[in-house]
C-alpha positions in Angstrom: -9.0 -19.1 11.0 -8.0 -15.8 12.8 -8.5 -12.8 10.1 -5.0 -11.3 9.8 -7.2 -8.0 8.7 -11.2 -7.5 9.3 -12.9 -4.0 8.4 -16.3 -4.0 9.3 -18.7 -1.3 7.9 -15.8 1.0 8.3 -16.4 5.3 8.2 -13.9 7.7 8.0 -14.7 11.7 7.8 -12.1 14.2 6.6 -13.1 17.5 7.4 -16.7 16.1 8.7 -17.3 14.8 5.2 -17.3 10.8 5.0 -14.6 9.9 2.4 -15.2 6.6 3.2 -18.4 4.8 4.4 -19.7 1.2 5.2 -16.4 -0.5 3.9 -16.5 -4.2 4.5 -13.6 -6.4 3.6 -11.4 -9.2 5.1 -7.7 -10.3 4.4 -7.0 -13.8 5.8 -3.9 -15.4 3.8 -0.7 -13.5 2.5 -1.2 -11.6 -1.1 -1.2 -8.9 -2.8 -4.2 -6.6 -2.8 -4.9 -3.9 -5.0 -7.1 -1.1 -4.9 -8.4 0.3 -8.0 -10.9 3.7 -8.5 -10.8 7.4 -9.5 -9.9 10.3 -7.8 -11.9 10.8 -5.0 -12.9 7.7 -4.6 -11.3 6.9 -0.6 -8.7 4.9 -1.9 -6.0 7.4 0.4 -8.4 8.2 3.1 -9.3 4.4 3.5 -5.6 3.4 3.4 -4.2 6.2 5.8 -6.7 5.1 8.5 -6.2 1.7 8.2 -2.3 2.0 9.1 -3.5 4.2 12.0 -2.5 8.0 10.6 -6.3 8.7 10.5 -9.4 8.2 13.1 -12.3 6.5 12.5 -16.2 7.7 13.3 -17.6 4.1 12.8 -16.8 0.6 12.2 -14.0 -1.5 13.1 -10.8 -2.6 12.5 -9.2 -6.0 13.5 -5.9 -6.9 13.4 -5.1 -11.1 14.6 -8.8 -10.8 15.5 -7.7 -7.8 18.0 -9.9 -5.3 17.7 -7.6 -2.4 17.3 -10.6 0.7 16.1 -9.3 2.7 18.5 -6.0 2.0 19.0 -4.0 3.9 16.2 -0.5 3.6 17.8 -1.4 0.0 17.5 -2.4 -0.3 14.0 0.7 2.1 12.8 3.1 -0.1 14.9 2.2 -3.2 13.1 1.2 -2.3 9.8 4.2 -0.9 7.3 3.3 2.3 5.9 5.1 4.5 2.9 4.6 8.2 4.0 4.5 10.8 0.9 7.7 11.3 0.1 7.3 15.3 0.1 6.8 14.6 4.0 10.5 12.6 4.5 12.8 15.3 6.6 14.8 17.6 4.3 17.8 18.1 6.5 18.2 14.2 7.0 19.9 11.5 5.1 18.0 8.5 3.6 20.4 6.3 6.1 19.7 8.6 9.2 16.0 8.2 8.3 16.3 4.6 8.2 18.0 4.9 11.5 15.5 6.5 13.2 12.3 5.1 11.9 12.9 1.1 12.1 13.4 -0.8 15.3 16.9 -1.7 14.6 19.7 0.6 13.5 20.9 -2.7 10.9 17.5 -2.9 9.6 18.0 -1.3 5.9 20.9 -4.8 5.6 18.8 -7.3 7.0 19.1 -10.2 3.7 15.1 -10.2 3.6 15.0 -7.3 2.1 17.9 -7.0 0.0 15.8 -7.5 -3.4 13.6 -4.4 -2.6 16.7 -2.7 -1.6 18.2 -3.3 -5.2 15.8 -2.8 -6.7 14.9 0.4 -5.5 19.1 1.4 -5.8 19.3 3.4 -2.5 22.5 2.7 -2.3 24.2 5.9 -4.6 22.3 7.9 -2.2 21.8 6.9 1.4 23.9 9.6 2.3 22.4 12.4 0.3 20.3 14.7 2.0 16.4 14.6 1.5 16.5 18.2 0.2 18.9 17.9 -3.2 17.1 14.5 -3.8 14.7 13.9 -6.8 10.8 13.3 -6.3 11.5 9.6 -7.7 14.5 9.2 -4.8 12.6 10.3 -2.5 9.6 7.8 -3.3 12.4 4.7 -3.4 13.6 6.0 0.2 10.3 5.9 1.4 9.1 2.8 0.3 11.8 1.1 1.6 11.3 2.5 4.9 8.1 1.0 5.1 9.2 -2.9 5.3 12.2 -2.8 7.5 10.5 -3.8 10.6 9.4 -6.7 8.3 5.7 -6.3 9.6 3.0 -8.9 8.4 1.0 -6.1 6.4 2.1 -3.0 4.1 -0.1 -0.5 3.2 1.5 1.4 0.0 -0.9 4.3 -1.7 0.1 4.6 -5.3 3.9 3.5 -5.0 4.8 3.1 -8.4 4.3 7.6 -9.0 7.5 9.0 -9.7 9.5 5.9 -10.5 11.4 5.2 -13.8 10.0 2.5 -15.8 13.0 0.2 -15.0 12.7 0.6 -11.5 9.1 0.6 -11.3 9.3 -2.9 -13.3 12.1 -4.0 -10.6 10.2 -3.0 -7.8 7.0 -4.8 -8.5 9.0 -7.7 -8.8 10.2 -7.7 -5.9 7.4 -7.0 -3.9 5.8 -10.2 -5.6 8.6 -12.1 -3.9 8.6 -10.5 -0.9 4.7 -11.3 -0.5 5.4 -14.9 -1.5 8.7 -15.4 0.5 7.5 -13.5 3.9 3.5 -14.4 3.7 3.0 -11.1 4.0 0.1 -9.0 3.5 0.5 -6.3 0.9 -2.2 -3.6 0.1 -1.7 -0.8 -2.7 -4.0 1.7 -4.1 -3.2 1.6 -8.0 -4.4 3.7 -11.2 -2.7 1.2 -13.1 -5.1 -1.5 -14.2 -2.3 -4.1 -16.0 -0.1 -3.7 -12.5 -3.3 -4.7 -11.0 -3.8 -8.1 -13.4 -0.4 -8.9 -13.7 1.0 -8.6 -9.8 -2.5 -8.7 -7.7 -4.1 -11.7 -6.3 -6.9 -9.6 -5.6 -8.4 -6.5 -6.0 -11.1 -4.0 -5.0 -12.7 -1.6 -7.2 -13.7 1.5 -4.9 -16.4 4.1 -5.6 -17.7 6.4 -3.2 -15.9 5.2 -0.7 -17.5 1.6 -0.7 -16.4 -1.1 -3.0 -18.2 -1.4 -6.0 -16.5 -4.7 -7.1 -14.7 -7.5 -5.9 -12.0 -9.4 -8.1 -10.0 -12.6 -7.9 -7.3 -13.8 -9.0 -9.2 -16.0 -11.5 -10.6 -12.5 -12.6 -7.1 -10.5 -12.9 -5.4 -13.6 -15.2 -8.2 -13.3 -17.1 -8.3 -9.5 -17.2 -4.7 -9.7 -17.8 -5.1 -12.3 -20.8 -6.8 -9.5 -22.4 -5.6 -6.4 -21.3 -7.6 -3.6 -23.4 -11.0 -5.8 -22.5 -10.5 -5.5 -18.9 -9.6 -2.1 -18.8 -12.4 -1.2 -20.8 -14.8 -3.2 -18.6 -12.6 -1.6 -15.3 -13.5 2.0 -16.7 -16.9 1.2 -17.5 -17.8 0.0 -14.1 -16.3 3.4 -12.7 -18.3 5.5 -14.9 -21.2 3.7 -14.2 -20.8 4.1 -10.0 -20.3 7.8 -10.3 
């Protein structure tokens, strides 16, 4: 089966410093991935170089079993990426951002992603500009951004910071059906371990910029069968790989 994702012994410096070093994993069937660990641990640094916004020193990336190391334009065209939302253009509109940053100028009302679209509640203020619009608007505009080319993989770091708890709740759902309807890949670093068990059909715990665990989705259902257990065993295995 060609990988849809293969990282091989993958480094990554930032300022000369490796943030991440001798990551190994492969995605090869559509799900949800999460990424668990501290601060510091190479969650962003991993992620951001994986959707082609960061070199890399060693290793490699494939994509379809391309090998696409080197090829960053390559890896950001194909993979979906939320930027921070501090970064979206103040002087623009959410719909004039949409405009310009997706293929097709319709993208934002193609049907498949209607749910995320609700869910996120754009709509009051696509025409808004970036600069009078709250942290938590901001984060809905730019995750939404990030799937209306409909690529195969999305990379989200953290998503769920500055949402609401109702929206947070309607967004994870429909991310789960998005994954499920489009056999898509999604990837998200996470600090919150029950998102993890409840919407992940696998996860990494990362330390030091390697993982220090594996999970699947036998292990989340579990984990999420008794919450405080597996957060107490998640934190645990963190303290111990500092």
């Amino acid at each position: 089966m060609t990988l849809a994702l293969a990282i091989e012994e993958l480094t990554v410096d930032r300022d000369g410093v490796p943030v991440v070093a001798g990551f190994s994993h492969a995605v090869d069937r559509p799900g949800w991935l999460g990424i668990v660990g501290a601060n510091g641990s190479g969650k962003t640094t991993l992620l951001r170089a994986l959707a082609g916004r960061l070199p890399v020193r060693l290793g490699r990336i494939f994509l379809g079993g391309a090998d696409v190391t080197h090829d960053r334009s390559a890896r950001a065209e194909r993979i979906g990426f939320a930027v921070e939302s501090g970064m979206l253009p103040a002087e623009l509109t959410p719909r004039e951002i949409f405009a310009i940053s997706a293929r097709s100028r319709d993208a934002v009302d193609q049907p498949a992603v209607a749910p995320l679209r609700a869910a996120l509640d754009v709509d009051r203020f696509l025409d808004r500009k970036c600069a009078i619009l709250s942290a938590g608007m901001r984060q809905r505009i730019a995750l939404l951004a990030a799937f209306l080319d409909l690529p195969g993989i999305v990379i989200l770091d953290e998503p769920f910071n500055w949402l609401d708890p109702l929206t947070a709740y309607d967004v994870k759902n429909a991310l789960r059906g998005l994954v499920a309807e489009r056999q898509m890949v999604l990837i998200t670093a996470l600090h919150d371990v029950t998102t993890l068990t409840a919407y992940c059909d696998s996860g990494i715990l990362m330390a030091g910029g390697r993982i220090a665990l594996r999970l699947d989705e036998g292990e989340l259902r579990a984990g999420l069968a008794d919450s405080a257990a597996f957060e107490a065993f998640i934190v645990g295995r963190l303290r111990s790989s500092r």
